[in-house]
C-alpha positions in Angstrom: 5.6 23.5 -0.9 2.7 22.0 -3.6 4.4 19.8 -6.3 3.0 21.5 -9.2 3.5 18.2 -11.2 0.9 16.6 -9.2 -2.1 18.9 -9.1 -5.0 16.7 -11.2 -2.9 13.9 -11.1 -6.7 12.0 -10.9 -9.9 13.1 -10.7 -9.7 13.0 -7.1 -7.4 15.7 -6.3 -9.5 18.4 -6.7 -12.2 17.1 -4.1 -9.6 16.2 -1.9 -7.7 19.5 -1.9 -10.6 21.6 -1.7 -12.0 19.7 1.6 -8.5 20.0 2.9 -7.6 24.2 2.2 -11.5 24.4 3.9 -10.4 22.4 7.0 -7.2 24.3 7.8 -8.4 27.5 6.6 -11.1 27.2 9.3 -8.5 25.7 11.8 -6.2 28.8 11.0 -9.1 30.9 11.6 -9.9 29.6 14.9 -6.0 29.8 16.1 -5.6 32.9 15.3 -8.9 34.5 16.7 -8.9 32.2 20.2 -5.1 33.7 20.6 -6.3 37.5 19.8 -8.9 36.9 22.0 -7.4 35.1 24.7 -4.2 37.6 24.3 -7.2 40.5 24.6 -8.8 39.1 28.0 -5.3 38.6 29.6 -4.9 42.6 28.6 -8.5 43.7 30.1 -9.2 41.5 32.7 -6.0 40.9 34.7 -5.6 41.6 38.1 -3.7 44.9 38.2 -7.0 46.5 36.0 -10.0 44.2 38.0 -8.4 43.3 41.9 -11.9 41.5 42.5 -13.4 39.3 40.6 -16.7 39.9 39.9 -19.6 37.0 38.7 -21.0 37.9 35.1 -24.1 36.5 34.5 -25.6 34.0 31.2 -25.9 35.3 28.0 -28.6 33.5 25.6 -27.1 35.7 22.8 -23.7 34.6 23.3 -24.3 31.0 23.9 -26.1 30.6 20.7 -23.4 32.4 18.9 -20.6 30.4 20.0 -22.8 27.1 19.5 -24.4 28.3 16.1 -21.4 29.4 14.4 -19.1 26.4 15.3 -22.2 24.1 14.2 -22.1 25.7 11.0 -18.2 25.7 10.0 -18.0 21.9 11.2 -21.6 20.7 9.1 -19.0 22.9 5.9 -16.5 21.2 6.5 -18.3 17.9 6.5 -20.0 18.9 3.8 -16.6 19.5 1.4 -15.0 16.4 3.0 -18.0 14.3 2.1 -18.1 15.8 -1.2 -14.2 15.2 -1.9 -14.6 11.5 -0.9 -18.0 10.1 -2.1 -16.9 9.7 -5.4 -14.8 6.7 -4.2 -17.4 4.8 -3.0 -19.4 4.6 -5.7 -19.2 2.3 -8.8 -16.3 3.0 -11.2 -17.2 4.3 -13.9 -18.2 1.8 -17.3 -15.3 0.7 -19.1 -13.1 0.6 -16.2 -10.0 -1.7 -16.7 -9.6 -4.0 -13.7 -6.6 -4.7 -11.9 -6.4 -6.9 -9.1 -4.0 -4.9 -6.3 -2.4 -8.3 -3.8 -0.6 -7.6 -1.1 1.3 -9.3 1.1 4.7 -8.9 3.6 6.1 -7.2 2.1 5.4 -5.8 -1.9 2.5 -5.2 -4.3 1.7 -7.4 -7.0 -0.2 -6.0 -9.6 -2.4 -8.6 -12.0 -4.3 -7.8 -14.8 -6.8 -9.7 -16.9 -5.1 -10.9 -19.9 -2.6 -12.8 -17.2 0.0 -10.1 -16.8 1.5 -9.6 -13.8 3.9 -7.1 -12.1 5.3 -5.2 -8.8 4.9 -1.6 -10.7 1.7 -0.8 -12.0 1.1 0.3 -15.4 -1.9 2.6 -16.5 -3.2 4.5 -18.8 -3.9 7.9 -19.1 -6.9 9.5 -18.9 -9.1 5.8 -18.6 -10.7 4.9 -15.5 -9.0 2.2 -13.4 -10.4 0.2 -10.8 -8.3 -1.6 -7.9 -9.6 -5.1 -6.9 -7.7 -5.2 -3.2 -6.6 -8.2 -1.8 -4.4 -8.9 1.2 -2.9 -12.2 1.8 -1.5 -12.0 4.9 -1.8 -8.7 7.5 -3.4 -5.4 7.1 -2.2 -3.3 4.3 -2.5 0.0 3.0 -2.6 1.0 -0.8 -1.7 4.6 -1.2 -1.1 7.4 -4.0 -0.8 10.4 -2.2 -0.1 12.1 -5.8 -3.7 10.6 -7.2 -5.8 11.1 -3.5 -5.9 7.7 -3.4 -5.7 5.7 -0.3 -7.4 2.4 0.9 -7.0 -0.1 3.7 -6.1 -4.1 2.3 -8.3 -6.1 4.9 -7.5 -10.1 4.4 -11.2 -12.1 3.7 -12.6 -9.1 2.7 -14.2 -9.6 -0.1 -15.7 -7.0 -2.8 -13.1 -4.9 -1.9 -12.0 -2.1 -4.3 -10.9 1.4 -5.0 -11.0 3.6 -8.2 -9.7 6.6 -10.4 -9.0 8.1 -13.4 -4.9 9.4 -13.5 -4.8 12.4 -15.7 -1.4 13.6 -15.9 1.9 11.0 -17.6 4.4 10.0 -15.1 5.6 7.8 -12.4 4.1 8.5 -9.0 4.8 6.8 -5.9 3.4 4.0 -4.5 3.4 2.3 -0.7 2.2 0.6 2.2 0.5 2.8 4.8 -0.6 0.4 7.6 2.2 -1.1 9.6 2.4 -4.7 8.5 5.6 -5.7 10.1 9.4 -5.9 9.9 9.9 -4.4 6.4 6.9 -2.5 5.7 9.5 0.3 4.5 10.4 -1.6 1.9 7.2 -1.9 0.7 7.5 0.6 -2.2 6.9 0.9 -5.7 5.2 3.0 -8.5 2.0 3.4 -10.4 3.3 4.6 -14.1 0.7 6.4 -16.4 1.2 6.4 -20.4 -0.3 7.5 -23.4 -2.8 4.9 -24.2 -1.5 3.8 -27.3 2.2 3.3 -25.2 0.0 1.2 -22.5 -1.9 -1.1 -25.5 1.4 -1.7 -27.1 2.8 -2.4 -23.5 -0.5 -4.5 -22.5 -0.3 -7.3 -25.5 3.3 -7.4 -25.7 3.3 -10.8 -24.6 7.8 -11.2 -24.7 7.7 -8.5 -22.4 9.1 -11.1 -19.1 8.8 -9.0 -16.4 12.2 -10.6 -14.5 16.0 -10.1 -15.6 16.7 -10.8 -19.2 17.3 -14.2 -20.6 20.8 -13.5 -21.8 21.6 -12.4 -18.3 24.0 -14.9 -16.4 22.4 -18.4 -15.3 19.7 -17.9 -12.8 19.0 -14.4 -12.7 15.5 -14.7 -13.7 15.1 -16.6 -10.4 17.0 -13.8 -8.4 14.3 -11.2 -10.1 11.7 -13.1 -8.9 12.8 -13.7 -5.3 13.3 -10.2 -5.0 10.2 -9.1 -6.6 7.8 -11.1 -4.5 9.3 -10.4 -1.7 11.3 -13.4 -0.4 14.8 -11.7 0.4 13.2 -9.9 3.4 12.8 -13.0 5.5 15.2 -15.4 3.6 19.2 -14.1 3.3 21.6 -15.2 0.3 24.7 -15.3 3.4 23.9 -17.6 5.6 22.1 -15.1 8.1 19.2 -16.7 10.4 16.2 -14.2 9.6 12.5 -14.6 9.5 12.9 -18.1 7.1 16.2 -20.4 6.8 18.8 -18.4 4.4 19.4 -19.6 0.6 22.6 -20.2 1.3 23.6 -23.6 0.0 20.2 -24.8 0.6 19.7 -27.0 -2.5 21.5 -30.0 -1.7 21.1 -29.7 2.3 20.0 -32.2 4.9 17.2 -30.5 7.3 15.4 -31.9 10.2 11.4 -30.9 9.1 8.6 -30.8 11.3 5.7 -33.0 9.7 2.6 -33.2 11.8 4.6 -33.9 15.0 6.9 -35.8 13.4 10.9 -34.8 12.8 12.0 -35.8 10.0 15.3 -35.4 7.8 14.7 -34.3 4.1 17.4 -33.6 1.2 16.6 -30.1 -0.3 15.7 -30.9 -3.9 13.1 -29.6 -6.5 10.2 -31.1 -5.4 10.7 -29.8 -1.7 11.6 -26.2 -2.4 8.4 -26.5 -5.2 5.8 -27.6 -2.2 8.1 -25.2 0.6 6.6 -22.3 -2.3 2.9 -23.8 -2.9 2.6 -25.3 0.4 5.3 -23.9 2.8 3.6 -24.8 6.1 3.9 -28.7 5.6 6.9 -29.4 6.7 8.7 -26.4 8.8 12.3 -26.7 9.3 13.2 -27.0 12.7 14.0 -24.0 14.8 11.4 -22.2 12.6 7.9 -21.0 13.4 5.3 -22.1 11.4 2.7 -19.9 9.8 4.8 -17.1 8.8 4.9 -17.6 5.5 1.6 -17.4 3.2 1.1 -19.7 -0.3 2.3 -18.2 -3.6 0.4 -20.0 -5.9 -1.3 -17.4 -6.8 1.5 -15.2 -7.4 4.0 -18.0 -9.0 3.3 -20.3 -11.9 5.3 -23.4 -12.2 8.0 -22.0 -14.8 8.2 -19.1 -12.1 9.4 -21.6 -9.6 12.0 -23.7 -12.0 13.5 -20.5 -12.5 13.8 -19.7 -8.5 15.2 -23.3 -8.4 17.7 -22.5 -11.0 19.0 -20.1 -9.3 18.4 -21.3 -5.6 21.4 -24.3 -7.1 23.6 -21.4 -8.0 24.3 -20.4 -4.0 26.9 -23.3 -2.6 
């Protein structure tokens, strides 16, 4: 059944939906007419009505028919496909607000030009929007079914970028469509489109944290952040052994480290969970496979990391 909510969600869903009701109209066509026909020829031709088979010779007539017409349907319905997906691979539009799409195992962080930066991303209505895409990791895909919009994350590539124009308020979903490992499920979120006047008051609002609330209870900021960036899917707060060593009573802990080819024993403090973040495959605890985990410096400023360290003390 069509959500009515998202027809013109963007400017790509009328391209896109035209090319598609062609392609399986057509399809539909040709499954119903092979099974009349086939259905037909099983009637005429069986062996009760024609006991010997008899050779029928070539047709030029028919075998341009069956070539021609086929030749024409497909060159239509390349023609409406093409025509439903150029428009993405041209330029975006002038006065195009950029936003830098990063992904990584396993969420989306969104960053925009005046510094803000966020796992749901915020747009504005009726304004063209273009994706910068950037993978850190894997291959990812970056997909709104709602707005037609769906584009492979390659990591290295460079130049890389997608764009639309939403056209309808809301909040539409958001996800990974290339299988980029254990918890690519749980790579979900939204793109939410406002008024433009909502989205300039939400852009320059500068006290606008995008973590848990100051008042909240010590640390929680830091919790927000793990969770946001995606740490808790390889790093448990129980003391399971997952993808990365668990958070469990970490700070404070003696761990033998792999350095170079050198083992050596380290107290968890600030400064090692700070380079573990910027620079995690230094020193690997053993037991632990090095180069699973990426650098967040782009994703985490300092004050970011003092507040995953705050609450990082919290877990005895």
């Amino acid at each position: 059944m069509i959500n009515r909510e998202m027809i013109d969600a963007s400017n790509l869903v009328a391209g896109v939906d035209k090319a598609f009701w062609i392609i399986l109209s057509i399809s539909f066509l040709f499954l119903i007419g092979l099974t009349i026909v086939m259905l037909y020829f099983v009637y005429k031709y069986n062996k009760k009505r024609h006991p010997k088979a008899v050779q029928i010779d070539g047709s030029v007539k028919l075998e341009i028919i069956w070539t021609g017409i086929p030749l024409i349907l497909v060159m239509l319905m390349f023609y409406y496909g093409w025509k439903g997906y150029k428009p993405v691979t041209g330029p975006a539009p002038d006065g195009a607000m950029e936003i830098t799409a990063v992904a990584r195992m396993w969420n989306f962080q969104f960053q925009y030009e005046n510094g803000k930066r966020t796992d749901t991303l915020y747009i504005p209505k009726d304004r063209p929007v273009k994706l910068n895409l950037k993978a850190l990791d894997v291959i990812h895909g970056l997909s709104i079914p709602a707005f037609r919009v769906k584009s492979d994350m390659v990591p290295g590539r460079k130049d890389h970028s997608t764009w639309f124009i939403p056209q309808k308020e809301g909040k539409f979903d958001l996800f990974c469509t290339e299988y980029c490992g254990l918890n690519h499920s749980y790579m979900y979120t939204a793109a939410v489109v406002m008024p433009q006047e909502k989205f300039d008051k939400w852009y320059k609002d500068k006290s606008a944290a995008p973590v848990a609330d100051k008042a909240a209870k010590p640390g929680a900021q830091g919790l927000a952040l793990l969770q946001k960036t995606g740490c808790v899917a390889c790093h448990s707060f129980n003391g399971t052994k997952l993808i990365g060593p668990t958070f469990k009573g970490i700070y404070g802990a003696k761990h033998v480290v792999k350095r170079g080819k050198e083992e050596v024993e380290i107290t968890v403090d600030d400064e090692y969970i700070r380079k573990s973040i910027m620079d995690p495959n230094a020193e690997i605890v053993k037991g632990y496979k090095k180069g699973l985990m990426l650098s967040y410096k782009e994703q985490l400023t300092d004050k970011d990391v003092d507040l995953i360290i705050e609450y990082l003390k919290t877990l005895k």
